[in-house]
C-alpha positions in Angstrom: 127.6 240.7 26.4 129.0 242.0 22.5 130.9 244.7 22.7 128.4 247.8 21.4 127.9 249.7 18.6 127.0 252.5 17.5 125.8 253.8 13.6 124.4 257.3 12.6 122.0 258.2 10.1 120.2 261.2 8.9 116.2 261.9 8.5 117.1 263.3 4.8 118.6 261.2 2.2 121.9 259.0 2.7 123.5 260.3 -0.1 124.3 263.8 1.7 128.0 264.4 1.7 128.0 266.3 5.0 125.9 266.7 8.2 125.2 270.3 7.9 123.4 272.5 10.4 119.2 271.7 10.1 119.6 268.3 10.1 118.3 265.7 12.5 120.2 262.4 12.8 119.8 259.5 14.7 122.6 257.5 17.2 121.9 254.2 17.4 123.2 252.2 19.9 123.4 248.2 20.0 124.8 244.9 21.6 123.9 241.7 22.0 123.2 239.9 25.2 121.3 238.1 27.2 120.6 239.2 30.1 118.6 242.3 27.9 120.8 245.3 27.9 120.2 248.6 29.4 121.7 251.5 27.4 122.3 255.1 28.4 123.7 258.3 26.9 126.4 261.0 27.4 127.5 263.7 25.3 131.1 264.1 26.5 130.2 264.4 30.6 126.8 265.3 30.0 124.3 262.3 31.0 121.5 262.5 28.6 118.3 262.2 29.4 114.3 262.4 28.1 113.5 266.1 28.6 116.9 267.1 29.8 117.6 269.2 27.1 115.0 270.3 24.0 117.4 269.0 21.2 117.3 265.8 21.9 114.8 262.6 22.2 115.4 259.4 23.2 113.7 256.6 21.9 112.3 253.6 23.4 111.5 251.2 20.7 108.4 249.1 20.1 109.0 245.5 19.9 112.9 245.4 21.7 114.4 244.2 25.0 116.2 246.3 27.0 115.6 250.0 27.2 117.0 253.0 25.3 119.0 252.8 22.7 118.3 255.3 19.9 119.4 258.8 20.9 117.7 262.0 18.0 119.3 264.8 17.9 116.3 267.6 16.2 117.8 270.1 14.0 121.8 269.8 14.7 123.2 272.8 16.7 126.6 274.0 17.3 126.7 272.2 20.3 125.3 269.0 18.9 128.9 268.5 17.4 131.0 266.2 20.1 131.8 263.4 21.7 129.1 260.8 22.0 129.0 257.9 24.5 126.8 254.7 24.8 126.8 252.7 27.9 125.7 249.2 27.8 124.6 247.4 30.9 122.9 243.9 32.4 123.3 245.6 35.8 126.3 243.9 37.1 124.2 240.0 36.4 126.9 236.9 36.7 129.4 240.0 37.6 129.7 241.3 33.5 131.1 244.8 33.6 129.1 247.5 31.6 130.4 248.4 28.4 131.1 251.6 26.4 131.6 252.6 22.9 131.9 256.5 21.7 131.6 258.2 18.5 132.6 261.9 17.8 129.8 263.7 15.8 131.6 266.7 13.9 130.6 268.9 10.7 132.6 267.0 8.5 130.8 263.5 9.3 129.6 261.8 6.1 129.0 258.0 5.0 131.8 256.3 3.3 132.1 256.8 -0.8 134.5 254.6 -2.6 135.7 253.9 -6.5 137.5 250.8 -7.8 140.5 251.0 -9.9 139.4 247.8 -12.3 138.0 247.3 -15.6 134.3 245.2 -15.6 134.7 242.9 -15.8 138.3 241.7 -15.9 139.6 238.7 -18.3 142.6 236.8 -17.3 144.1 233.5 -18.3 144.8 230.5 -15.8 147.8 231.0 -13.9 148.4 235.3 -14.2 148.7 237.4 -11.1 145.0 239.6 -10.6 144.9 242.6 -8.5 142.2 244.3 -7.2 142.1 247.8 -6.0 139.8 249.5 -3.7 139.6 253.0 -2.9 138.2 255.6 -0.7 136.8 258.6 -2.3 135.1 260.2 0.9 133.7 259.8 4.6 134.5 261.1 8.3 135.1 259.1 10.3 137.8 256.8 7.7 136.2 254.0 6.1 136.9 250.3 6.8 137.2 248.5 3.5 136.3 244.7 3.2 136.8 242.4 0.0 134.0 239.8 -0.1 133.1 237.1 -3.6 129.3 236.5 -3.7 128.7 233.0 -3.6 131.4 232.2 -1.9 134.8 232.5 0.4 137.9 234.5 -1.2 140.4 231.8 -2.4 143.0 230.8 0.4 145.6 232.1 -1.4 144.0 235.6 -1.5 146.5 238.1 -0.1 145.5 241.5 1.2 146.7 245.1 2.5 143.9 247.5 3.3 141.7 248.3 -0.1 144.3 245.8 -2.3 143.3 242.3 -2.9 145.9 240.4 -4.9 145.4 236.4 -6.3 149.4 235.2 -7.2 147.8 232.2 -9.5 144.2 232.8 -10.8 142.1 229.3 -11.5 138.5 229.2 -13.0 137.3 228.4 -9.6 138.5 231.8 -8.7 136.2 233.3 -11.0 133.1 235.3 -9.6 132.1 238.5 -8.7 134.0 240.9 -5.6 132.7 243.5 -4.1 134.3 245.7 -2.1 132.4 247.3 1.0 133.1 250.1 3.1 132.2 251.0 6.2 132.7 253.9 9.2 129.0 253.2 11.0 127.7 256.3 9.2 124.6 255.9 7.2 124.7 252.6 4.8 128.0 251.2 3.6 129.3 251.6 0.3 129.8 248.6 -2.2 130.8 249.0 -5.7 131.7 245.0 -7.4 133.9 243.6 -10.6 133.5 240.6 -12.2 136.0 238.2 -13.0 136.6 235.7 -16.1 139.1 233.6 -16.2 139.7 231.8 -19.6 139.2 228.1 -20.0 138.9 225.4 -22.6 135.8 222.8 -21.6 133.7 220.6 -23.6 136.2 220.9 -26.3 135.7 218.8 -28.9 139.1 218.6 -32.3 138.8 217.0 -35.5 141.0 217.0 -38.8 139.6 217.4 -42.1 141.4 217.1 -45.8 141.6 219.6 -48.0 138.0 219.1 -50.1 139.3 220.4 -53.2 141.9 218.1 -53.6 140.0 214.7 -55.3 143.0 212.3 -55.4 142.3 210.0 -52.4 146.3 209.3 -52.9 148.9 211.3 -51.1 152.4 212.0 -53.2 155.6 213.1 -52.0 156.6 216.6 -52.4 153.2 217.4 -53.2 151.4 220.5 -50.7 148.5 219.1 -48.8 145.9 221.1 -47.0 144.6 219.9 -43.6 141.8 221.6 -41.5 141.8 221.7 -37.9 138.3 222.2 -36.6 137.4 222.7 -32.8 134.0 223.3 -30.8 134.7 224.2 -27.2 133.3 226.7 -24.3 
């Protein structure tokens, strides 16, 4: 059995800085595993269950193994705010142990907002040192950040330190798109992208042309000679 986890979100709009008071938001609560799992509730101490208290549901899901796993809390109260654990259990099959994962549900709670500190896109030649920065501009609890390049892995010789993500010795195979994603389980993740171009010479194709003006097919010392240098290249 995966350890669980769990991710909040609210019945208004996921842009919402904060989780104010009138709001209703949703605990969700998952791990994989097979045997099914079995899932149950606690706020701090307090085992939740259907009915036990007129703030909160908890739902049973259409099409799912296992049993509950989606705690509503209806219009949050002051006591609503606190310390939120989800048990997960097979029941003790082939001896596995249950398994528990808590989340503390405050006032301040929000998804994650971040900004990068890059141009779009970013031009470098073969060879310089790129760095990307990644911010976090809000959400409780702190944000993970993660550097990911569509279409592919980050190069091998990516180095990274939290939001940072430094290439020593850029190639055009490095070039691409990265986004940066952050996460803290609240509402959706944030993911704001650059894209890098890294300068290269392909299908290049030189030739050398004579000064057209000058009619004399014959070159003479000391004389000044014009000579064109024509290229066609991507």
């Amino acid at each position: 059995m995966d350890d669980p986890v769990v991710t909040v979100h609210q019945s208004i709009g996921e842009a919402k800085e904060q989780f104010y008071y009138e709001r209703t938001v949703f605990l969700r609560c998952v791990a994989n595993s097979n045997p099914p799992v079995r899932y149950s509730w606690r706020r701090g101490q307090e085992v939740l269950l259907q009915g036990s208290d007129k703030g909160v549901e908890i739902y049973e899901p259409f099409f799912t193994q296992g049993e509950t796993k989606i705690l509503k809390l209806k219009n949050l109260r002051p006591q609503d705010y606190a310390n939120y654990s989800c048990i997960a259990s097979v029941r003790n099959v082939c001896n596995i142990p249950d398994k528990m994962v808590s989340f503390r549900l405050s006032n301040k709670t929000a998804s994650p907002s971040i900004k990068l500190l890059v141009d779009d896109p970013i031009v470098v030649n073969p060879g310089e040192a790129i760095t990307l920065v990644c911010v976090t501009t809000g959400g409780e609890p702190a944000p993970t950040l993660t550097w990911v390049r569509s279409f592919g892995t980050l190069p091998e010789k990516t180095v990274l330190n939290g939001g940072t993500l430094t290439i020593p010795a850029i190639t055009s195979e490095d070039a691409g798109t990265y986004s940066c994603i952050a996460n803290n389980n609240v509402g959706n993740p944030a993911k704001k992208s650059t894209n890098i171009i890294v300068r290269a010479l392909k299908k290049g194709r030189f030739w050398i042309t004579p000064d057209p003006y000058h009619k004399d097919d014959n070159i003479q010392i000391g004389r000044e000679v014009k000579i064109s240098c024509q290229v066609e290249a991507v």
